[in-house]
C-alpha positions in Angstrom: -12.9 -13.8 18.4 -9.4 -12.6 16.8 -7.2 -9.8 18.1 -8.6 -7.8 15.2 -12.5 -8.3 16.5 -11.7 -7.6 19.8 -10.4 -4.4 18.9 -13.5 -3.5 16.9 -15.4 -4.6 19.7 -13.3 -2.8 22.6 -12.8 0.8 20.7 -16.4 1.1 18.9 -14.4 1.8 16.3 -16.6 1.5 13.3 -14.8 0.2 9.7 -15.6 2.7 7.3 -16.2 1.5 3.6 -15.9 4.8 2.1 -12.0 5.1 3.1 -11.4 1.6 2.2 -11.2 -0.1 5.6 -11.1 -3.4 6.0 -8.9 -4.7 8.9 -6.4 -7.7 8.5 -7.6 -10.1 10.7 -5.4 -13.3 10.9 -1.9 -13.1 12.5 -0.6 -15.6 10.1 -1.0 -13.3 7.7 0.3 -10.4 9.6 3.8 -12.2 10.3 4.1 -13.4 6.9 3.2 -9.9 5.4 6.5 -8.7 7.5 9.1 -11.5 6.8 8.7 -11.1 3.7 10.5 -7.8 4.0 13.2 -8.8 5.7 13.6 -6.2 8.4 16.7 -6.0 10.1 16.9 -3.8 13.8 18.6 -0.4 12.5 16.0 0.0 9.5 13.8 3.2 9.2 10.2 0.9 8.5 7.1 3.1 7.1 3.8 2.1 7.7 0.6 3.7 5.9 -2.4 3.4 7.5 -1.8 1.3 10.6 -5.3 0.9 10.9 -5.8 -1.2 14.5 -2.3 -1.9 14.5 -2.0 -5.4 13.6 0.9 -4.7 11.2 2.1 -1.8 14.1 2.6 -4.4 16.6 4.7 -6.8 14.9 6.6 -4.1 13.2 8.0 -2.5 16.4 9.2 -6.3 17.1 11.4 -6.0 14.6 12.6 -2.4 14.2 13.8 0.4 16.4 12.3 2.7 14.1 9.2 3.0 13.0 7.0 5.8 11.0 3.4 6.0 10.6 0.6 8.1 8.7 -2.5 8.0 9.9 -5.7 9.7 7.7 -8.5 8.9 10.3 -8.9 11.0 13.4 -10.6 8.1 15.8 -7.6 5.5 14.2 -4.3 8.2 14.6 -5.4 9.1 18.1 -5.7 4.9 19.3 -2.1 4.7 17.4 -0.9 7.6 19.7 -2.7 6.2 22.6 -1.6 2.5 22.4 2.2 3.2 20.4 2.8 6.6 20.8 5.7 6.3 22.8 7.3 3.6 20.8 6.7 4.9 17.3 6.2 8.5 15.1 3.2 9.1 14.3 2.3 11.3 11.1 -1.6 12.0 11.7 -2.4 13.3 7.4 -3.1 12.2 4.1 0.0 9.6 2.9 -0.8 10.9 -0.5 -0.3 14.7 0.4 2.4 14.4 3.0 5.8 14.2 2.5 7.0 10.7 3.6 10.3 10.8 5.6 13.6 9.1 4.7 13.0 5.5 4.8 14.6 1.9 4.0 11.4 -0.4 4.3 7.9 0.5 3.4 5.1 -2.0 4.8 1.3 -1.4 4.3 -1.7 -3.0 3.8 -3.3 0.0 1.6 -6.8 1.1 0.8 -7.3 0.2 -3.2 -8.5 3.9 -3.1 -5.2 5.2 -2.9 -3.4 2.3 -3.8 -2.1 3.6 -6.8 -1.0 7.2 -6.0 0.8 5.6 -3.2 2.8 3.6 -5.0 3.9 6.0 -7.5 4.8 8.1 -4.8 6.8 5.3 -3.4 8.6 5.0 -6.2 10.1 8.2 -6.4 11.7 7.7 -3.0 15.0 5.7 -2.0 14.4 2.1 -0.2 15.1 -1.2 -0.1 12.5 -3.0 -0.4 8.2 -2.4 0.0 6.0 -5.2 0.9 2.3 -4.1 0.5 -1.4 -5.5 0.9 -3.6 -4.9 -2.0 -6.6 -5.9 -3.9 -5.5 -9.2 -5.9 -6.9 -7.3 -9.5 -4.4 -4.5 -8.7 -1.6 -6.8 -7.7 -2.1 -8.4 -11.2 -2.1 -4.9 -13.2 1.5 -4.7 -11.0 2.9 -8.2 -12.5 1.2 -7.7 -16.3 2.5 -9.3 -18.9 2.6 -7.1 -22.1 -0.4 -8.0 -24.1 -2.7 -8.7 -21.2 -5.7 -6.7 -20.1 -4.0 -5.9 -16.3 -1.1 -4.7 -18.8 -1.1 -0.6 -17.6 1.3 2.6 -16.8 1.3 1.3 -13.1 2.8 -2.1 -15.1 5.6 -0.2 -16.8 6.3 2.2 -13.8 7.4 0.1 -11.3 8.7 -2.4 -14.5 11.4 0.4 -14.9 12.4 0.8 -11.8 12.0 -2.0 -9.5 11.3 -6.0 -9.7 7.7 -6.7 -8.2 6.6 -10.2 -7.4 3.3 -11.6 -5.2 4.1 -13.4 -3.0 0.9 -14.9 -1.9 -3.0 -14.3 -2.7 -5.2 -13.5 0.9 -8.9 -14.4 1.3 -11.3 -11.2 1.7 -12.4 -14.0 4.7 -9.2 -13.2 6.1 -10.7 -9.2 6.7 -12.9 -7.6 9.1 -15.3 -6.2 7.4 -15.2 -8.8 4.9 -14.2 -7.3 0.6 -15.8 -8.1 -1.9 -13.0 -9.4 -3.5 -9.5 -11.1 -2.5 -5.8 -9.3 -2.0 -2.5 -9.9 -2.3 0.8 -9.4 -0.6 3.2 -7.9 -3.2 6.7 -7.0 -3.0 8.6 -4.5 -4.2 12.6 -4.4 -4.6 14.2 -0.9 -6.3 17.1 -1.9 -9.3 18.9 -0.2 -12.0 16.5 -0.3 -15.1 17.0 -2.9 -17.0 17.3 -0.3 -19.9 18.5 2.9 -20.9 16.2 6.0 -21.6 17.6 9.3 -22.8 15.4 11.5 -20.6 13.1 9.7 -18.2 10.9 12.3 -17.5 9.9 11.9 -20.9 9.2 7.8 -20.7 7.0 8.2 -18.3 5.1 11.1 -20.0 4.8 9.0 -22.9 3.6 6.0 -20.9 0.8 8.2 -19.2 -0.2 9.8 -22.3 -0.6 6.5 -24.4 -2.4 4.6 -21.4 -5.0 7.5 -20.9 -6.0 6.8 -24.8 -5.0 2.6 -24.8 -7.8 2.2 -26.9 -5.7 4.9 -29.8 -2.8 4.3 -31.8 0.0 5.6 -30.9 0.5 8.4 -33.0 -2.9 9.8 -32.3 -2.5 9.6 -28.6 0.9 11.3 -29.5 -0.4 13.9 -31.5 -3.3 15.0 -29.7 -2.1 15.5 -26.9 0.8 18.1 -28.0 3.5 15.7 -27.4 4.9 15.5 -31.2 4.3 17.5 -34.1 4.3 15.1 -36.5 4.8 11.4 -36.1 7.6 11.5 -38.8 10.7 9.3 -37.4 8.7 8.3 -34.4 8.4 3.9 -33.9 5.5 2.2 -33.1 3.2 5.1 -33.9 0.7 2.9 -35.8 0.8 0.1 -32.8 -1.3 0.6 -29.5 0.5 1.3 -26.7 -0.5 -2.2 -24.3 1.4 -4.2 -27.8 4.7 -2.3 -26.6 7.4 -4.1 -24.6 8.6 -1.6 -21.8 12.0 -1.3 -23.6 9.9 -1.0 -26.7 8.1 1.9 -25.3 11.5 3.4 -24.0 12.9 3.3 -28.0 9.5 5.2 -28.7 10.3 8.1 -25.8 14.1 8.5 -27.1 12.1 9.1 -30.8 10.0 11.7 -28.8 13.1 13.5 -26.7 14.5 13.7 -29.8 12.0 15.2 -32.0 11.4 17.8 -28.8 15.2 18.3 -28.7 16.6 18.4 -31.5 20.1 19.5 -30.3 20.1 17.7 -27.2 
């Protein structure tokens, strides 16, 4: 039996598929999930849902300092039990609490809140975020343009950060076993590699044109009260998964612009 079914076995604590719960099981996986982010002792590490603590374990290893939020009453109380003293322990919603300052972000995360967590991530400062998700969301994070996994998520964390998987993982690998397979991804913040004149606006745009893909452009523009007329404005005749990232930045600068006029 692995450390993981032990646990399930020792605490009665019962997986619960509604919240997305399926523990990591092997510890290969586990220490490869953490190398990858290249911890070093005096880095602030944030972990979202530490589940049974196989990521916990390892992480307080490798780092004097260690955060983790905790949805699930029966899971945040064995965290505080088994860590408490060696660890802070946020017992909330990750997507509703404020995170705290951090430099490295490692999670294996529910695919339920996968992606408000990572756009929440990305509006914090770090240095790098190695997560766990479900393999058809790591792919809509690595889209090429063109490509049906091409989405906002794709262009968010384009614009601000290189993302790169860094190896697929078995559901057998999971207690109770997914339907389908994850993967690790990782995450490093840079300096986009182009410049918007409001950004703000960019990824307005981005959300408006990827809420109606299936639209042109300039109808998804105009129905939704973001121009007035698509006079001046690129693209508008394209739909929006045909637009490069720095394509879709020339078409937000066309936007700003209409919408300030003197700016």
């Amino acid at each position: 039996m692995t450390d993981t079914g032990r646990l399930i076995a020792d605490t009665g604590i019962v997986p619960k598929k509604s919240k997305g719960q399926n523990f990591l099981t092997d510890e290969r996986v586990a220490e490869r999930h953490i190398g990858y982010a290249g911890i070093e002792k005096g880095d602030r590490v944030l972990e979202v849902g530490p589940g049974l603590g196989i990521l916990t374990t390892r992480l307080m290893e490798v780092s004097d300092s260690l955060t983790c939020i905790e949805l699930d009453d029966i899971l945040a109380e064995y965290i505080e039990k088994n860590y408490g003293g060696r660890l802070t322990l946020i017992h909330g919603d990750a997507v509703k609490v404020p995170f705290p300052e951090f430099d490295v972000f490692v999670s294996n995360l529910p695919y339920s809140v996968s992606t408000p967590i990572i756009f929440k991530l990305l509006e914090h400062d770090f240095r790098t975020a190695v997560v766990m998700v479900q393999k058809e969301f790591a792919d809509r994070m690595v889209a090429d343009v063109g490509s049906p996994d091409y989405s906002r998520l794709t262009v968010n964390l384009f614009f601000r950060a290189d993302c790169e998987i860094m190896e697929n993982v078995p559901a057998s690998r999971f207690n109770p076993r997914p339907k389908v397979d994850s993967a690790i991804v990782r995450i490093t913040p840079r300096k986009a590699p182009f410049d918007v004149l409001d950004e703000r606006t960019f990824f307005k745009v981005t959300e408006v044109a990827f809420n109606h893909r299936r639209k042109k452009i300039g109808t998804s523009l105009k129905s939704s009260g973001m121009v007035r007329s698509t006079e001046g404005i690129p693209y508008v005749d394209m739909r929006i998964e045909q637009l490069r990232p720095s394509e879709i930045g020339e078409l937000a600068d066309a936007v700003y612009r209409q919408r300030h006029p003197d700016a």
